[in-house]
C-alpha positions in Angstrom: -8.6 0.9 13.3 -8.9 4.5 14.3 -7.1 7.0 11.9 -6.3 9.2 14.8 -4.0 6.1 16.1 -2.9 5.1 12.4 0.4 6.2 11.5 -0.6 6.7 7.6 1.1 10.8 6.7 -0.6 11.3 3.0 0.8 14.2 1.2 -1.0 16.5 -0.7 1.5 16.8 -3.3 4.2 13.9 -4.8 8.0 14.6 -4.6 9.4 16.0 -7.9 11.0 12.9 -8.6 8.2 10.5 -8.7 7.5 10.4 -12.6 4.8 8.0 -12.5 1.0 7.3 -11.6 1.9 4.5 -9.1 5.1 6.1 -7.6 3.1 9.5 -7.3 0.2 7.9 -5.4 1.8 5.4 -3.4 3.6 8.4 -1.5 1.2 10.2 -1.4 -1.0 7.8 0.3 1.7 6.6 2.6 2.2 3.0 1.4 5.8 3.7 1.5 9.0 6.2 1.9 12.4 5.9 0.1 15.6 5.5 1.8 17.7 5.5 -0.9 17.4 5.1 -5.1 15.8 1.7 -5.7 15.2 1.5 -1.7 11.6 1.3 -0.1 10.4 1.4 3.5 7.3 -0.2 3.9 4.4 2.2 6.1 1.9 0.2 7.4 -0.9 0.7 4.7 1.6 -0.1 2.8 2.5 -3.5 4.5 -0.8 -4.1 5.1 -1.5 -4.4 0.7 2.0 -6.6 0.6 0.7 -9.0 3.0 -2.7 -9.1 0.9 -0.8 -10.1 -1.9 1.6 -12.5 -0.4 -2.0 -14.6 0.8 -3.0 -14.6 -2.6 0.3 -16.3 -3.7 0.1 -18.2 -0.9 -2.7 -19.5 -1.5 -2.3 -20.5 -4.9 1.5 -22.0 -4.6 0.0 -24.4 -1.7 -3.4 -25.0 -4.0 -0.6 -26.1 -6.7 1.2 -28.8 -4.2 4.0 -26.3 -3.9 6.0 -26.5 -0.5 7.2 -23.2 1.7 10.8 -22.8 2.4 12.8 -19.6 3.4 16.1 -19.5 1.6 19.3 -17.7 2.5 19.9 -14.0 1.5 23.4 -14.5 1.9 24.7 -16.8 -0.6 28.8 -18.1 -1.1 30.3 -16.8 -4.6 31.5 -20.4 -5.1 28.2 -21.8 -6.0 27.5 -19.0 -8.4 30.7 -19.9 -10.5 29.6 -23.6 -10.5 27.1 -22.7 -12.7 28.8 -19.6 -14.5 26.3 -17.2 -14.1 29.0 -15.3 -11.3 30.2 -13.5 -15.0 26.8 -13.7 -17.1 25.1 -11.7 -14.1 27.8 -10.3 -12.2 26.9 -6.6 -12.9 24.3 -6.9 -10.6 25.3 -8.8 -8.1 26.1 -6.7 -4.4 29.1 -8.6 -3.4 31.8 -8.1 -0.7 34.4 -10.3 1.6 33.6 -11.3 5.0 35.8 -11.1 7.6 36.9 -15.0 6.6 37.4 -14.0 3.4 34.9 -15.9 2.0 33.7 -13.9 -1.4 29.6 -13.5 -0.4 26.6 -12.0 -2.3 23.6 -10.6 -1.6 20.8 -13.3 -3.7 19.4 -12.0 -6.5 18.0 -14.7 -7.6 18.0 -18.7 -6.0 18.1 -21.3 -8.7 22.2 -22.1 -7.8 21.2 -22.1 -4.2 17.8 -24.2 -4.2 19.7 -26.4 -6.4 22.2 -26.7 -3.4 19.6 -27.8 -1.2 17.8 -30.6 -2.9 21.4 -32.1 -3.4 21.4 -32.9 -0.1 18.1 -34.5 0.5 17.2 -35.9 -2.9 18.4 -39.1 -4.4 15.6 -41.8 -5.2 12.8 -40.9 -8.0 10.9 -41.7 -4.6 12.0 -38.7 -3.5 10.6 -36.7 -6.9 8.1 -35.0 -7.9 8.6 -32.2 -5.5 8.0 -28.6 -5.8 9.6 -25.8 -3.4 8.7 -22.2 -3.2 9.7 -19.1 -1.0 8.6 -15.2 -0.7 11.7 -13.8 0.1 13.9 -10.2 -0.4 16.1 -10.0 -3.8 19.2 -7.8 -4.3 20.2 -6.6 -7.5 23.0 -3.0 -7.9 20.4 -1.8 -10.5 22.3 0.4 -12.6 19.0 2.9 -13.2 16.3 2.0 -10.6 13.2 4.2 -11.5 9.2 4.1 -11.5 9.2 3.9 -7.5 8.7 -0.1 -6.3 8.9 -1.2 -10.4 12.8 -1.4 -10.5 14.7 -1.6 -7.6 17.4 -2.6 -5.8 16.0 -4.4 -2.8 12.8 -6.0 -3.9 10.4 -9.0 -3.0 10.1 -11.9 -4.7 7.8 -15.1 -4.9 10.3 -18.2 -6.6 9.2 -21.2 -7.1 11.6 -24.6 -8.4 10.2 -28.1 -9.2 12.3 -31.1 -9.3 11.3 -34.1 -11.4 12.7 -37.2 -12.8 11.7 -36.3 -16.5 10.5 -33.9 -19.4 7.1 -35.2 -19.2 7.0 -34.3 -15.2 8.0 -30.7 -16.1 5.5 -30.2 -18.3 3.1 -31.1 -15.7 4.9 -29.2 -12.9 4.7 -26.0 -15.5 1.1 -26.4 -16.2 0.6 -26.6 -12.4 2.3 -23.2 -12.0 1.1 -21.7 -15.5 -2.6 -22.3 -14.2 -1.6 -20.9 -10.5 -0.4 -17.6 -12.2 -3.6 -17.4 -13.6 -5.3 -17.8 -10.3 -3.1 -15.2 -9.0 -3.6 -12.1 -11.1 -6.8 -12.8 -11.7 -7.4 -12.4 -7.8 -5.2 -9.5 -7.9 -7.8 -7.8 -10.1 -5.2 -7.1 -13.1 -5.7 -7.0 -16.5 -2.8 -9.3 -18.1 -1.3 -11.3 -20.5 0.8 -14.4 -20.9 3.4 -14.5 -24.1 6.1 -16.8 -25.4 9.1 -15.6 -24.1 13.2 -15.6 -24.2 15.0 -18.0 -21.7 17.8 -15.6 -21.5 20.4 -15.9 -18.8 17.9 -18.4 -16.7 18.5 -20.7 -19.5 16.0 -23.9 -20.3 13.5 -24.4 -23.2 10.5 -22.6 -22.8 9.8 -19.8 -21.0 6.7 -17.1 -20.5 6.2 -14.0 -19.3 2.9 -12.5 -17.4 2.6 -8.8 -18.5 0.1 -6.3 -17.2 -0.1 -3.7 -19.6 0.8 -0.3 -18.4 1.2 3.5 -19.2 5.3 3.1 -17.4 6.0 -0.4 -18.5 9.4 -1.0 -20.2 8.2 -4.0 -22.0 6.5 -4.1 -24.8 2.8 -6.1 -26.4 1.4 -6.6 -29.5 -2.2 -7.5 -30.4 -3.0 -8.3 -33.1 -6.4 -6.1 -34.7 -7.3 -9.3 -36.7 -7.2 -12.7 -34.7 -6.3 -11.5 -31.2 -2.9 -13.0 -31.6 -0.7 -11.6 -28.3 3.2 -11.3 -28.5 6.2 -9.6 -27.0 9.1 -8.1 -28.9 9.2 -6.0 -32.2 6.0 -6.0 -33.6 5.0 -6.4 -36.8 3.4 -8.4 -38.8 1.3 -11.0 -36.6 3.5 -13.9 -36.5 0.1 -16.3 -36.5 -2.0 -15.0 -39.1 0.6 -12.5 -40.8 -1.5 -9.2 -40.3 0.2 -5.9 -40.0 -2.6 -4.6 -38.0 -1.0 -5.0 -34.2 -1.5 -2.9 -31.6 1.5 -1.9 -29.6 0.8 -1.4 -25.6 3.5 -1.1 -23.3 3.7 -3.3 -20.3 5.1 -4.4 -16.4 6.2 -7.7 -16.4 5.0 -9.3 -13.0 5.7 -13.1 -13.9 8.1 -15.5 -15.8 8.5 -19.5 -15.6 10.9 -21.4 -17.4 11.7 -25.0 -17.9 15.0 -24.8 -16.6 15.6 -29.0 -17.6 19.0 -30.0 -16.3 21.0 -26.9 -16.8 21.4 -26.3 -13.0 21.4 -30.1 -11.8 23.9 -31.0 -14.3 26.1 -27.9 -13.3 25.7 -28.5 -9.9 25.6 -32.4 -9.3 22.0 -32.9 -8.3 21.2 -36.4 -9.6 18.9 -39.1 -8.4 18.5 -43.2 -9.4 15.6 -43.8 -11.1 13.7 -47.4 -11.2 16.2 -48.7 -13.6 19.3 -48.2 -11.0 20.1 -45.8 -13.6 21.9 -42.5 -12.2 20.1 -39.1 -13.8 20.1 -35.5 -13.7 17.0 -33.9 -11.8 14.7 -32.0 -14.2 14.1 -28.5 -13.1 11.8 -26.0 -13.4 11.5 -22.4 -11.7 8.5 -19.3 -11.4 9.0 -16.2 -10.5 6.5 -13.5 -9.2 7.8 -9.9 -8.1 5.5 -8.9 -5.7 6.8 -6.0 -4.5 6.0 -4.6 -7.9 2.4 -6.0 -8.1 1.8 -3.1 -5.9 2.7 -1.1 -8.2 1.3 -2.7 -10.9 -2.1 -3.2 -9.6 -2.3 0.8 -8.8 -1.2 1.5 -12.4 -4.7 -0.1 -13.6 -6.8 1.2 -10.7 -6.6 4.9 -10.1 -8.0 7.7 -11.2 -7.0 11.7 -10.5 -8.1 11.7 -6.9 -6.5 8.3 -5.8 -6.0 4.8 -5.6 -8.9 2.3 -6.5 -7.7 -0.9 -4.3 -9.5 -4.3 -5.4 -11.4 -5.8 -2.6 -9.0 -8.5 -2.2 -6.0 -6.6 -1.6 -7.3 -3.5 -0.3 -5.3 -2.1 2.9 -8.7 -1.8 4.2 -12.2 -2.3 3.2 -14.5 0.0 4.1 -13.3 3.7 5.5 -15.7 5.3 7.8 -15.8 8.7 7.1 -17.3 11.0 10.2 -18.1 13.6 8.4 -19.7 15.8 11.6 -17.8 15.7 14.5 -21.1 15.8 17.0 -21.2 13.7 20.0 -24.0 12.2 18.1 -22.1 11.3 14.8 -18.7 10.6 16.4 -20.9 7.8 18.6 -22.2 6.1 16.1 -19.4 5.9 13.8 -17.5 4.3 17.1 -20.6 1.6 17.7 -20.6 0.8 13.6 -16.6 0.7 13.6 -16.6 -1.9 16.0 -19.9 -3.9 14.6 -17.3 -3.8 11.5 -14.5 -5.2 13.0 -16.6 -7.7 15.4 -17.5 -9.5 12.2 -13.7 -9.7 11.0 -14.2 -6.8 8.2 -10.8 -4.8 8.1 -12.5 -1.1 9.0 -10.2 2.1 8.9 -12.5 5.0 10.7 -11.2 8.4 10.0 -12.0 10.2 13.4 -9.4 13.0 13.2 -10.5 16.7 14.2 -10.0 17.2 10.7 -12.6 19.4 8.3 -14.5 16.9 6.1 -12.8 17.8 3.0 -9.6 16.8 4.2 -11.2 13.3 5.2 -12.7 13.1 1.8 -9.3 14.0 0.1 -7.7 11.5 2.3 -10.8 8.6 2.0 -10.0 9.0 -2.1 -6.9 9.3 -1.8 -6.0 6.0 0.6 -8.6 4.0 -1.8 -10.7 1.6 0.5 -13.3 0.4 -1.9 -16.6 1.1 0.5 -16.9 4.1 2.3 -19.6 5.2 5.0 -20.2 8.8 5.4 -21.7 9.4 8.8 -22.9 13.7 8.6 -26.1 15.4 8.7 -28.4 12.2 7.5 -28.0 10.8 10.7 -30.6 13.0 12.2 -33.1 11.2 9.8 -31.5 7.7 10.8 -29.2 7.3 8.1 -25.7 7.4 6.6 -24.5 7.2 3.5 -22.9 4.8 1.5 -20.9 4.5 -1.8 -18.4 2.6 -3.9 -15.0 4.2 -4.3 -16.0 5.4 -7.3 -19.8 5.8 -7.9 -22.7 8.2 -6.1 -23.7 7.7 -2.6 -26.9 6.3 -1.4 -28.6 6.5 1.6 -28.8 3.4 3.9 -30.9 3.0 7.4 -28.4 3.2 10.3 -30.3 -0.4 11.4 -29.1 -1.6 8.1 -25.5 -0.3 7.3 -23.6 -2.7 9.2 -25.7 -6.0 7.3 -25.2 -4.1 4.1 -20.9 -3.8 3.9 -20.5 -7.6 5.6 -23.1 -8.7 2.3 -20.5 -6.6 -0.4 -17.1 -7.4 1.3 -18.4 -11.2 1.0 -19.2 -10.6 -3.0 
């Protein structure tokens, strides 16, 4: 991808408003633009990171035996007081009356509406275990949205809901998922942690949250100094080996699965026979993932001052050629290299803007690709440089360069 054809408009500077490392440099590098408090629009460097991150769940939830769906946004009112949760969350719920006068919201969440859905189609324990999973836009009238993509009103989430016939299939539905959440932000390239945590308004009997810890987080860990021991909530003293010594970290949450049991199915009538002829309530679990907010999260723990420091697997792009001297001469060669790069399915962004080299420097930093090749002066001795995102450059023959980045991106 040429940059001169790229719409990608860094900024030099962040707006006033943004008060925090990932806000600040995701508008500065042009992942994104807000439309209103709490409301993003995607650029394409931007998009192109979301769709890296929505493989990597992909790829896990189908590893897992979870199944794709795409759910409704637009969900009746009448299935939300079926389960009660129309008053327990109905702060943040965007409602209005269509023109039938039907009372609608905008989803924040699925578990009354998925719940709808395998009504209809399950009945037998034939038809069970079965797990279901979406990557779909949420809406919640946040009363403070803040932190840029970390709390906001229209967000995307990955929700997941198994359906089995017992307590002994949820705990091996969870397990599935607990494992797959694992995969995930391990792929992601994030530091995390998985805790205990309150079932709160989802409801159900055990629940845990997936924190990445985080200078802006408004959750809180605990480590313990002693055995390692790591908790959410108020924190002291270890609650496993009774020390005081615990280290308080503040935190995103990215994650949070719950065994839901039959709270839903009960309220909402999904039952199936089991192989007694006996009529039971369908056993429910759900997992959540905000992905939207892993971008966020992920440049929180990989920046430094000049920039973003994308992981290789959800880097925008991978390597960033850099034409340093615009000759006919260097500008040729960073074309035949560019396209050597692409031939071979590497994502390649090549800055070949009129542009001084310190602003293409500023800009390679700033965008975060985590290989760049600096095609200047060295090519009159037959080679170019290149370097990690962060580390010194090394020289590499021009025969040799395009070998070279296919052997890293495939580390």
């Amino acid at each position: 991808m040429r940059l001169s054809k790229y719409y990608l408009p860094t900024l030099k500077a962040a707006p006033q408003d943004a008060q925090v490392a990932s806000h600040k440099l995701m508008l500065r590098a042009g992942l994104a633009r807000m439309l209103v408090a709490g409301v993003y629009l995607y650029l394409p460097l931007g998009l192109r990171v979301l769709r890296n991150i929505e493989r990597i769940i992909r790829d896990a939830m189908n590893k897992a035996g979870a199944l794709e769906v795409l759910l409704s946004a637009l969900q009746p009112v009448d299935i939300w007081r079926q389960s009660g949760r129309d008053k327990l969350i109905g702060d943040v719920m965007i409602r209005f009356e269509d023109r039938r006068g039907r009372q609608m919201a905008l989803g924040p969440t699925h578990e009354e509406i998925i719940t709808f859905l395998a009504k209809q189609d399950i009945n037998s324990y034939r038809d069970l275990p079965v797990t279901l999973y979406q990557i779909q836009t949420k809406f919640r009238d946040e009363l403070r949205p803040r932190f840029g993509l970390i709390r906001c009103c229209e967000f995307i989430m990955k929700d997941a809901y198994s359906f089995d016939a017992n307590e002994e299939g949820l705990d091996k539905s969870y397990k599935r998922m607990f494992n797959a959440y694992n995969e995930i932000f391990k792929r992601l390239g994030l530091e995390f942690f998985a805790i205990e945590a309150d079932t709160g308004v989802m409801g159900g009997s055990e629940s845990a949250e997936f924190l990445v810890p985080a200078p802006c987080g408004e959750d809180m860990l605990n480590i313990c100094e002693e055995c390692g021991f790591v908790f959410g909530g108020e924190g002291r003293p270890c609650p496993k080996c009774d020390s005081g010594k615990v280290e308080r970290k503040p935190a995103i949450e990215v994650g949070h699965i719950f065994k839901l049991g039959t709270k839903y199915s009960e309220a909402l009538g999904l039952k199936f026979i089991d192989n007694n002829s006996a009529e039971k309530p369908v056993v429910m679990g759900c997992y959540g993932i905000g992905v939207s907010r892993l971008i966020s999260a992920i440049i929180e723990q990989h920046n430094d001052e000049k920039g973003i420091i994308w992981p290789m697997e959800v880097a925008p792009f991978k390597v960033q050629i850099i034409t340093a001297k615009t000759g006919s001469d260097e500008m040729s060669f960073s074309e035949k290299i560019h396209c050597a790069l692409e031939e071979k399915g590497i994502e390649v962004l090549w800055d070949d803007r009129d542009e001084r080299a310190g602003v293409k420097f500023n800009d390679a930093d700033l965008i975060g690709a985590p290989y760049q090749i600096i095609v200047g002066k060295g090519l009159a001795n037959n080679v170019v440089e290149l370097k990690e995102r962060v580390g010194p450059a090394a020289e590499v023959p021009v025969a040799d360069i395009v070998k070279r980045v296919e052997e890293l991106c495939q580390r």
